[in-house]
C-alpha positions in Angstrom: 105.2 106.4 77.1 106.4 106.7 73.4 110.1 104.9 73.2 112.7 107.7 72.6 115.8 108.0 70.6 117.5 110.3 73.3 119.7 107.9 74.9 121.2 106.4 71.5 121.9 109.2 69.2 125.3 109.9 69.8 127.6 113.0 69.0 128.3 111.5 65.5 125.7 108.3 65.0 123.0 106.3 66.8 124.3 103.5 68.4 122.4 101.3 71.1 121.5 97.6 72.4 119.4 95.7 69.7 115.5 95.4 70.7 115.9 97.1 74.2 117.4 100.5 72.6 117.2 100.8 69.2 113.7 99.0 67.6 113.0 98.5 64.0 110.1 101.0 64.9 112.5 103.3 65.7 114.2 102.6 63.0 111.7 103.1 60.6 110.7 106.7 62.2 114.6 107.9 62.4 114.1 106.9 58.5 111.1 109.3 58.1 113.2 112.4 60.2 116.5 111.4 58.0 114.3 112.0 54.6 112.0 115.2 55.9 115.3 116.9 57.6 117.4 116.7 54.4 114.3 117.2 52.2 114.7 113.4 50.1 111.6 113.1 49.3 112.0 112.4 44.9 115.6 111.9 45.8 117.2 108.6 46.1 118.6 107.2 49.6 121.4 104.9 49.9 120.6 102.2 52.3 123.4 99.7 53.3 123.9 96.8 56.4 126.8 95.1 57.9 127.0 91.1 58.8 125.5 91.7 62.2 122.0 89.8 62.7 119.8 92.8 63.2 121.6 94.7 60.3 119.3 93.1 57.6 116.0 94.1 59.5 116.9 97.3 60.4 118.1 98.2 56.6 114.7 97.1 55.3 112.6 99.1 58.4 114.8 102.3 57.4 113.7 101.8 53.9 110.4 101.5 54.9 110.1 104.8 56.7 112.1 106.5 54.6 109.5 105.4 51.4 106.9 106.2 53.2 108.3 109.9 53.3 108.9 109.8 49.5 112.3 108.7 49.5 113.7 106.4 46.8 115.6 103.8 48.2 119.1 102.6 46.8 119.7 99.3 48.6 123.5 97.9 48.6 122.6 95.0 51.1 125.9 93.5 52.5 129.0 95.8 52.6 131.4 98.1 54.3 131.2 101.4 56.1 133.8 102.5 53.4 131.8 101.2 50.4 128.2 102.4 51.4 130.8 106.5 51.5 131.2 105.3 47.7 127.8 104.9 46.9 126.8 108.1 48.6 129.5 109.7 47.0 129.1 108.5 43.2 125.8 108.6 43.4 125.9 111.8 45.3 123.0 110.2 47.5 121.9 110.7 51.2 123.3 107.8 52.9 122.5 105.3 56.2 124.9 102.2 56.9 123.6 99.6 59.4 126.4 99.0 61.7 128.0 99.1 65.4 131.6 99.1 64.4 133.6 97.8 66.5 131.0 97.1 69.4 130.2 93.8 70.6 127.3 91.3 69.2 124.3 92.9 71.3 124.9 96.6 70.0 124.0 97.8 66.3 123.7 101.6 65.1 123.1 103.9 62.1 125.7 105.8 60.5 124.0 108.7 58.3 125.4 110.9 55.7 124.5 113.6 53.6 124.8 113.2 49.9 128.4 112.8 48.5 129.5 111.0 51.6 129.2 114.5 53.9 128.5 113.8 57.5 126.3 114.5 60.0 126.3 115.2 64.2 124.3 116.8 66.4 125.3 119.6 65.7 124.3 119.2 62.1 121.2 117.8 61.7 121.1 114.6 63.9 119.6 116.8 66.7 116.9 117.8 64.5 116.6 114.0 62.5 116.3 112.8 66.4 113.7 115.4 67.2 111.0 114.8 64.4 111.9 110.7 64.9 111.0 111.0 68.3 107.9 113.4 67.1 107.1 110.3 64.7 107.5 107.7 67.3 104.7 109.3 69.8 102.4 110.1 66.8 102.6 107.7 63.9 104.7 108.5 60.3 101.9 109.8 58.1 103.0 108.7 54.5 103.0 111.2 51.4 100.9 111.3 48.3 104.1 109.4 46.2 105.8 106.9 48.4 109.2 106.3 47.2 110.5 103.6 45.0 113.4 100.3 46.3 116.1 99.0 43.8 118.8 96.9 44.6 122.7 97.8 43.4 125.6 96.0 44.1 129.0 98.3 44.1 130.8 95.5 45.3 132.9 95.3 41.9 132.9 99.0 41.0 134.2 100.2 44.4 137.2 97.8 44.3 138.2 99.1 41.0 137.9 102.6 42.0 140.3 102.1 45.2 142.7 100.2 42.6 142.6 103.0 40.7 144.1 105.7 43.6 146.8 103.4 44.5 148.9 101.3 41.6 149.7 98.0 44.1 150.3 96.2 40.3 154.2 97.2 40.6 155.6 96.6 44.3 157.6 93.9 45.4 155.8 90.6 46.9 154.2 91.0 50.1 153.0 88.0 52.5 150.3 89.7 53.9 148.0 88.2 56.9 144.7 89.5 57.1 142.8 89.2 60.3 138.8 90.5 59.5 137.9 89.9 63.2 134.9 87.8 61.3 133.8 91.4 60.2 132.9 93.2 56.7 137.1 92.9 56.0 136.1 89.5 55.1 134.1 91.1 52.3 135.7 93.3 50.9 139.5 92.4 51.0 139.2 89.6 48.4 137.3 92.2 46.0 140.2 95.0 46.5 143.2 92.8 47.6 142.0 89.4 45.6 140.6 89.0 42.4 137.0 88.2 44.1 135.2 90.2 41.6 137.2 89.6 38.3 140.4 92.3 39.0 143.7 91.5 37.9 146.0 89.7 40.7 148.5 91.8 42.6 151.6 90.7 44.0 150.3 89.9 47.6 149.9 86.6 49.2 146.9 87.2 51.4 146.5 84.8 54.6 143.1 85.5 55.7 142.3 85.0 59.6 138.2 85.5 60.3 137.4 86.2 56.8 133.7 84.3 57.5 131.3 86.8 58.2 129.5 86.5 61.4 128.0 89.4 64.1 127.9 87.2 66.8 132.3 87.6 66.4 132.9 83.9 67.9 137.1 84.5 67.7 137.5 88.0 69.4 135.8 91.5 69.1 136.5 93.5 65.9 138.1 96.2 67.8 141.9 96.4 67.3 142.3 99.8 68.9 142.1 96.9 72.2 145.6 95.4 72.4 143.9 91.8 73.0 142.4 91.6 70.0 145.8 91.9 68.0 147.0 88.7 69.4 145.8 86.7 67.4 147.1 88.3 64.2 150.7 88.8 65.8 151.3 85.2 66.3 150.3 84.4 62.6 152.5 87.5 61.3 155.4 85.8 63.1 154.0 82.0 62.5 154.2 83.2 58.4 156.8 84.8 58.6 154.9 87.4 56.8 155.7 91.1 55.7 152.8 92.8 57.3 149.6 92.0 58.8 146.6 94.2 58.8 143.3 94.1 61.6 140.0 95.7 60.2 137.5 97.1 62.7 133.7 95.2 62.5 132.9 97.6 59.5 136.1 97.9 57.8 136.6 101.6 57.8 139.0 101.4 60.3 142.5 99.3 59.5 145.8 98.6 62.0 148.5 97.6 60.9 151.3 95.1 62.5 154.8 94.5 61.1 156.9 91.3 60.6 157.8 91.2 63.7 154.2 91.2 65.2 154.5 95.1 66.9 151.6 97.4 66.2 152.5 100.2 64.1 151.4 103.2 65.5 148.4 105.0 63.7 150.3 108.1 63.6 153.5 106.6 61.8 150.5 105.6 59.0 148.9 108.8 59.0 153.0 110.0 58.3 153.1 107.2 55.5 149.9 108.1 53.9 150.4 111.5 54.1 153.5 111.6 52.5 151.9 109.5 49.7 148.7 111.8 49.2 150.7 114.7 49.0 153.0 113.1 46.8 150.0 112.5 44.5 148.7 116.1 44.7 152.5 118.0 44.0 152.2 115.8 40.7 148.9 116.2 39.6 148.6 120.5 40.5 152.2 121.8 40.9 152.8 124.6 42.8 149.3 124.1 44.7 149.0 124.7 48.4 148.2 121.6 50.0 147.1 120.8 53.5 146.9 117.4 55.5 144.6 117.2 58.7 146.1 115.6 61.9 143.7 115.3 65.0 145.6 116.6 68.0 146.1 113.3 69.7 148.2 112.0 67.0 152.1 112.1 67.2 154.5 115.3 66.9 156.4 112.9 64.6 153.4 112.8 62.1 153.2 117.0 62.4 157.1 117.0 61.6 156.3 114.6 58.5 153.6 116.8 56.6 155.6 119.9 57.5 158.6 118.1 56.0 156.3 117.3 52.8 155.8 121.1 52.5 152.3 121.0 53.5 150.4 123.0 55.6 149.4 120.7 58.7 146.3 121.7 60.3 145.5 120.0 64.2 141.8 119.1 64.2 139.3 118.1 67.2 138.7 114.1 67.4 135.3 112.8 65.7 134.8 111.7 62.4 132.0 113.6 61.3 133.6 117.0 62.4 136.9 115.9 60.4 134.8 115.4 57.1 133.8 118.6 57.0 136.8 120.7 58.3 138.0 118.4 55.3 136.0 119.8 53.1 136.4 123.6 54.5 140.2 123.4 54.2 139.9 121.3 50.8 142.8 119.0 52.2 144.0 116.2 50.5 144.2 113.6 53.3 143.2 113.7 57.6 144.1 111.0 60.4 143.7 109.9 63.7 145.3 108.3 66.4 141.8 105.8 66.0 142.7 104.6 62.8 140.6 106.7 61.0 142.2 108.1 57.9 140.0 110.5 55.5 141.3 111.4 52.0 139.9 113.8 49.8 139.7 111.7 46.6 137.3 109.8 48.7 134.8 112.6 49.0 136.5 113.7 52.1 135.3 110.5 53.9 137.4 107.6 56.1 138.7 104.3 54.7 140.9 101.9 56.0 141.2 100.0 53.4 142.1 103.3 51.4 144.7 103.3 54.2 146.1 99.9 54.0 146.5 100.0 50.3 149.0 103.3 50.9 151.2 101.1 53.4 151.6 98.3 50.7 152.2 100.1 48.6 155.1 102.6 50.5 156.2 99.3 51.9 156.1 97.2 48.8 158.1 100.1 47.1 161.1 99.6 49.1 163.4 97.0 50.4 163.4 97.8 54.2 161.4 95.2 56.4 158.4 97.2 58.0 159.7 97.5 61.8 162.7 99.2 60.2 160.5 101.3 57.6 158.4 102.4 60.2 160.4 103.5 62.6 161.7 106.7 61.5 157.7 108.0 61.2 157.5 106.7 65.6 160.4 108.2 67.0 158.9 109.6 70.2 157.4 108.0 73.1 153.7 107.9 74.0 151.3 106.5 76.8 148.8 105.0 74.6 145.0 106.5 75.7 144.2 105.6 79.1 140.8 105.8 80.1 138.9 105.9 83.7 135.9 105.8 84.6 134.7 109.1 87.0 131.9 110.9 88.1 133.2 114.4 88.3 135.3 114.9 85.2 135.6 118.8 85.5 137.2 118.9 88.8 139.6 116.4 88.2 141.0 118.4 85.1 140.0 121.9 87.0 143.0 120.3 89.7 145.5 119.0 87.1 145.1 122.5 85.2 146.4 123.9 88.8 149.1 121.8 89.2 150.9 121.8 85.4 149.7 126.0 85.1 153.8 127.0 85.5 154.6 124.5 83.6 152.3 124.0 80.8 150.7 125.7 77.9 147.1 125.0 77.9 144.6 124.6 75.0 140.8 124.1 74.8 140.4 123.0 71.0 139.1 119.2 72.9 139.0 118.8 76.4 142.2 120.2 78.0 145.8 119.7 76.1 148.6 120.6 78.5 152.2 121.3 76.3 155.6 121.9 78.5 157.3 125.1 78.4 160.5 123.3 78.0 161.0 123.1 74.1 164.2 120.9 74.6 162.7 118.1 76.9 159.3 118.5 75.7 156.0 116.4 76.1 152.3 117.2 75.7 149.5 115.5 77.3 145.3 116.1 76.9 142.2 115.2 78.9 138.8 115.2 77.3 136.0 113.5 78.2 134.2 110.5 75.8 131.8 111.5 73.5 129.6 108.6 74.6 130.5 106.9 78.1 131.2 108.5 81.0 135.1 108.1 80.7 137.7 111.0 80.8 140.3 110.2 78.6 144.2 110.7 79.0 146.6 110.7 76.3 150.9 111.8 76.6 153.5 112.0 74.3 157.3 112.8 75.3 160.7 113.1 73.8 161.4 110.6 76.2 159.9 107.1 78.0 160.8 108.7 81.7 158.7 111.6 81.2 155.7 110.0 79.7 156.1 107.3 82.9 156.3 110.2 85.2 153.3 113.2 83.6 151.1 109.5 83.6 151.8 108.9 87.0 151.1 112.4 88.4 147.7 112.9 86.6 146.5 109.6 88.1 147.2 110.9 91.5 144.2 113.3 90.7 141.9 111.2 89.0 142.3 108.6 91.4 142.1 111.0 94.3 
């Protein structure tokens, strides 16, 4: 049997173990789909890899297939998720980054966009780029007439100066800043944007770098900082430092949390809240009178809703999953979108996410002020939340088909992503949503209450059903 792609191309990406999964074969025919389903061939292709062992392989097997369909390839070698976006979008080039995110050492993946940074999921084209891969897998990948061309850029130096130029960072106060790259494509990129690694001018920010040497194999902890555990680290230097702030980048740096001086996490919401302030800030300056809209996915906090409405904006509750987000960004022309993952996607970005984007906008609302972060923070997290629970289950739809029976005279239901249950009591309210994962076989709960009692309680009585 030909190997198949079917188990590994996710909603929004292809994701699966290195050389038992995902092949470079396979890599080079997913090339040859990518360039025949968005019609590259004479066009060029941007082709970039993270620090993970397989990354380099793959890049150079996708550029393979994807000359051998007439594509011309743009290689960026090393960088982030966030800086291969640039490159598609400046360039306003197709684009595939080499990368697993925040996944462990064994797992690697392709993240392909459109040209101009626009995404891509199944429902978009990766079904189809799937379909003729696996098509080219069983039968060969017959080359054109005019194979495409390779040349090497680096945007290294370029895509730091055009981040410096959306946020000014040159004017806040001094900011002790620990930076913990989780051994990850932070360590890259945050002494170009942050330092003066490629020849920019220094900014008031004393960066303490934790991981900073790059290396897929992640010896110090995973690059995941939506898992608690892996923020330990950087909360004992915060409070060792006695620093300001301390920031934890995801394996590919697009996604950033942020921990204040007192080494608590500060919620993703309360940044989305800061950043959206910020961005819509920007746009009331630069088109007056304009109507503006922020994104929010509907998992993040009723205190982030409250904070664009209180900007004036128009907030607009999305589904979870970045590559729908970029393009209801693009259909609602707002200025900035976040989500409770960390993910934060800004228009002057071509629409796409970057956490570095994200942690620039906290310095820099942080840096602006005298307040300590826990105490600048706090008025964007005033509500309490369960965090996302997940559990593993076999029969998803009957557990929420049982929950839906039980809330049904007290709830509000709505089917925008899974199941989100919001009380009829406007006084005492809370708000709670199932779904299932995307891409394990998890259901996934997340609450949110005017109160801690009432989160502790709605939390308790849904697990009586799922572990039922």
């Amino acid at each position: 049997m030909s190997p198949s792609l079917n188990a590994i191309v996710k909603t929004y990406d292809i994701r699966g173990l290195v050389g038992v999964e995902l092949t470079e074969e396979m890599v080079e025919a997913v090339a040859a789909g990518f360039v025949d389903e968005l019609e590259l061939e004479g066009l060029e292709v941007v082709v970039g890899h993270d620090m993970r062992d397989s990354s380099p392989g793959f890049a150079a097997a996708f550029a393979r297939g994807a000359r051998m369909r007439g594509g011309n390839v743009v290689s960026l070698g090393l960088c982030s998720t966030d800086q291969s976006y640039y490159a598609s979008g400046t360039m306003n080039a197709a684009s595939a980054m080499f990368t697993a995110s925040h996944n462990p050492a064994a797992y690697n993946g392709i993240k392909l966009s459109r040209a101009g940074a626009r995404g891509i999921s199944l429902d978009t084209g990766l079904a189809a780029i799937r379909d003729r891969a696996n098509a080219y897998l069983a039968d060969g990948i017959v080359p054109v007439a005019n194979q495409g061309s390779i040349r090497e850029v680096d945007t290294l130096a370029d895509y730091s100066a055009y981040l410096r130029s959306l946020v000014n960072l040159s004017d806040i106060r001094p900011l002790k800043v620990v930076v913990d790259a989780g051994n990850g494509m932070g360590g890259f990129t945050v002494p170009a944007v942050l330092g003066a690694g490629v020849g920019l001018p220094a900014l008031p920010l004393e960066i303490i770098p934790m991981y900073f040497e790059l290396d897929g194999n992640f010896p110090n902890h995973e690059a995941n900082p939506l898992d608690p555990k892996n923020l330990i680290d950087l909360q004992k230097a915060v409070r060792e430092h006695r620093a300001d702030i301390g920031l934890a980048f995801d394996g590919d740096a697009d996604r950033c949390f942020v921990i204040d001086e007192n080494g608590s996490a500060v919620t993703p919401s309360a940044v989305a809240a800061m950043v959206a302030e910020l961005e819509v800030a920007r746009e009331k300056a630069a088109n007056p009178g304009a109507p503006i809209t922020v994104l929010h996915n509907l998992l993040t906090s009723r205190a982030c809703i409250e904070a664009i409405e209180a900007t004036g904006a128009r907030a607009v509750r999305t589904r979870v999953g970045h590559s729908l987000i970029k393009d209801q960004m693009a259909a609602e022309n707002a200025v900035f979108g976040g989500e409770h993952s960390a993910h934060y996607y800004f228009r002057a970005f071509w629409g796409a996410d970057n956490g570095m984007l994200a942690a620039m906008h906290v310095l820099s609302a942080l840096g602006s002020q005298a307040a300590p972060l826990s105490e600048f923070a706090a008025k964007y997290d005033p509500y309490f939340a369960s965090g996302e629970i997940n559990h593993k289950v076999s029969d998803a739809k009957s557990i929420i088909d049982a929950v839906s029976v039980a809330f049904a005279d007290r709830a509000a239901t709505d089917l925008l992503d899974g199941v989100t249950f919001t009380s009829n009591d406007t006084e005492n309210w809370w708000w709670f949503n199932l779904r299932t994962s995307n891409t394990e076989p998890l259901l996934r709960f997340n609450c949110e209450a005017k109160n801690a009692e009432t989160v502790k309680s709605i939390t308790q009585e849904v697990e009586t059903f799922i572990k039922s």
